[in-house]
Every structure is written in C-alpha cells, then in structure tokens.
N, C-alpha and C positions, 0 to 999 in steps of 0.2 A: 456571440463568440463561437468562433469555430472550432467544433469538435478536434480534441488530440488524438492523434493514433499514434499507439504504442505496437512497432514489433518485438515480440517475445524471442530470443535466438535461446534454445537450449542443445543437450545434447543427449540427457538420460530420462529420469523418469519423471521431472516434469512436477515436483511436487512445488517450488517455487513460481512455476507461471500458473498452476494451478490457485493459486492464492491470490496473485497479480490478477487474475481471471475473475474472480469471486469479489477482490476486492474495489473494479472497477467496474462490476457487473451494471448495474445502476446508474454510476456516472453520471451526474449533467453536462462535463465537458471533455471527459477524458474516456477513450475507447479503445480493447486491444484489439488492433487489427489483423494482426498476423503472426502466424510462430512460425519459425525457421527453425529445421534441424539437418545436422549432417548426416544422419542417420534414418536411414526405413523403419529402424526395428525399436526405435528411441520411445517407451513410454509415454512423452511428451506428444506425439502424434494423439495418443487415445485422449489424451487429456484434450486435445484440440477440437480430435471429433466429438466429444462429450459435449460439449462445450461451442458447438456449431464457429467454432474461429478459422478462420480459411489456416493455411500451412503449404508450407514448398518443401521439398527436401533439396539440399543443396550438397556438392561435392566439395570438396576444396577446391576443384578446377575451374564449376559454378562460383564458388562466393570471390573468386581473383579476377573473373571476367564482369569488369567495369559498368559495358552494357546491358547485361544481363542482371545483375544485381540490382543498379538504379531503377531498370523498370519494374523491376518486382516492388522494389519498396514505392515508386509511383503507382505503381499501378494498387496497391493497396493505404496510398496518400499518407505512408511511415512518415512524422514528425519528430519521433523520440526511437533509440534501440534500449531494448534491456538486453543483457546477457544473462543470465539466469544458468549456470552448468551448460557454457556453451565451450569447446572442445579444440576449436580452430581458431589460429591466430587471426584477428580482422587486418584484412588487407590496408594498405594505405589511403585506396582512395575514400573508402567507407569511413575510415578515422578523419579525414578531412572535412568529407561531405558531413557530419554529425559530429562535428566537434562540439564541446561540450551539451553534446544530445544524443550519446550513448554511454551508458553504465553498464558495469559488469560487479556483482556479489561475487565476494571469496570468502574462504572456508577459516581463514585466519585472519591474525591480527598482521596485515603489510607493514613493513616492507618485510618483517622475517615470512618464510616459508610462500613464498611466491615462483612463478617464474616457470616454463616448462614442465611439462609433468606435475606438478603439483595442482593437485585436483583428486573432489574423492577423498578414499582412507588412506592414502598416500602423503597429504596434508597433515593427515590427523595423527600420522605414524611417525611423522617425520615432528611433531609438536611433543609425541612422548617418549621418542627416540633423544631430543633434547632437553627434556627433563622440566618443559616450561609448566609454570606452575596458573599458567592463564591462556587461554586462547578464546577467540570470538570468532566473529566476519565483520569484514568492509566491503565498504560500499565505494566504488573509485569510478572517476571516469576513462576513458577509456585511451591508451593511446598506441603506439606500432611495437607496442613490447608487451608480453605477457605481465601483467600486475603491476606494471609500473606508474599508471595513469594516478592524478592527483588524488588522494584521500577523499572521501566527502563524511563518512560516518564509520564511525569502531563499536562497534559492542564488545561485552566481554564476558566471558564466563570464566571460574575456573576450573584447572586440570586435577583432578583427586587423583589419589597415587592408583584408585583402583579402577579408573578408567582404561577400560583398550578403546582403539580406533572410533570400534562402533557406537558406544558410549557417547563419546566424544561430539561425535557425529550428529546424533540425536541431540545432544545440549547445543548445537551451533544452527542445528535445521532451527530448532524454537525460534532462537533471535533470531534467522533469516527472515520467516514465518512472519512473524513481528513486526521487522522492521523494515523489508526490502517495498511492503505497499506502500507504508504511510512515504517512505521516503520518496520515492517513486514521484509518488501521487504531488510530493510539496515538489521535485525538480520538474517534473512536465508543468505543474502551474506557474513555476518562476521561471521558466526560461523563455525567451524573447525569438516567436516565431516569424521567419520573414512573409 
C-alpha cells in the first residue's frame, strides 16, 4: 500500500499540526508531507523546521493561482489537506480537486459561531458574549464557504460562568489535541485514493 500524504495548511502557532506530526510520526501508511502557511512569521514554520517537514509559504494570490498550487501539492504527492488554524478561504478549484480529502477543525460547536472572522478568541468571545452553556470543535469537510462543509465529528465541553476567552480556549485545544489525530488518521485510511 501506498503511502498517504497529508498537507498540514495552518496559519499560527501550529500546536494542532504539531500533534498531527507526532501522531503520524511512525506511520506504516500515513505521512505528513507538507505544511502550508500564509504567513512568514506563523509559529507553525518552526514547528515544521523542528520537525524536518518541507513548508511553502503562500499569499492569497499563491493559493488562487491554480498552477501553482496543484504543483506544490504534486510535487509533495498531497493525497489528503488538513486545515488546522488556516486563515484563508480555499479557492474553488482546491475544494474540487480534494473533495471530500480536505478537513478543516473549528473552535466550536457548527453551525452556531462559524463563518468569517471567527477564528481564535473571537470564537470563544463570541460563545460567552451568547451565554452558551457548551461549546466544543468540529471537525467538517471542507467546502467554498467558511465552516459550512459537512459535519464529520463534535466534541463538547462546557462553558462555566467563570470562563473568559482564554479559558475557553484551552478546554477546546484538549479535545482538538485529542481528537483531530485519531480522526484524521481513520478519514485518510477510509477514503478511496485514485
């Protein structure tokens, strides 16, 4: 069987492909090939270099230019995308070419507190600005709208009245922590490679 490559796309400090990293270290079939950020200055670079994983940085002008994107991910034989805290909307033809073989983590429980700008403590601000007495992350596939791609998994934690943001924050990294490998690791092995 032929090895899987996973690209990592994030956009900050990288502690979710950090884990994805660790927890595919070893792999008998599954390997992360690459991290993509839009950012120079993105933590997630040092996590890359730690970690001897190649890494592009891309613009939004890069990730919209068709030819230039496919050969990046051929050229590092991308089979699967994670999104992991990645920042930029994915262009069209990337949601086509990886249809259902890119996922993206969110900070909440979809469909509430998705969509634009929500990302971050802005998510987590906007869960106690509403007075929810629960929030998690999902786990979705990916499609030409910020957090609208199908459900695949919810965790959930709840919201204590003496939570701020960061709080918050920290109880939803856990279950990302947790749950964005295993899951990962069971959709690259069930999905049907051509």
């Amino acid at each position: 069987m032929k090895k899987r490559k996973i690209a990592i796309f994030a956009s900050g400090n990288g502690t979710n492909a950090a884990q994805l990293i660790k927890h595919f270290k070893n792999h008998p079939h599954v390997q992360i090939s690459l991290i993509v950020s839009n950012s120079s200055k993105a933590g997630v670079l040092k996590v890359a270099k730690d970690n001897n994983v190649p890494f592009s940085v891309v613009n939004k002008s890069l990730l919209a230019n068709n030819g230039y994107m496919t050969a990046l991910l051929n050229l590092y034989d991308v089979d699967f995308i994670v999104l992991a805290g990645f920042l930029l909307l994915m262009p069209p033809f990337l949601v086509k070419l990886f249809d259902q073989k890119m996922i993206n983590i969110h900070p909440a429980l979809l469909p509430k507190h998705g969509g634009k700008g929500m990302f971050g403590n802005n998510v987590h601000q906007a869960v106690i600005n509403d007075g929810d007495t629960e929030s998690g992350m999902t786990i979705h596939y990916v499609n030409e709208m910020y957090d609208r791609g199908k459900i695949i998994f919810q965790a959930k934690c709840k919201v204590e009245r003496k939570d701020n943001a960061d709080k918050l924050a920290k109880k939803i990294q856990e279950l990302e922590h947790k749950y964005l490998p295993e899951w990962t690791e069971k959709l690259v092995m069930q999905t049907r490679f051509m």
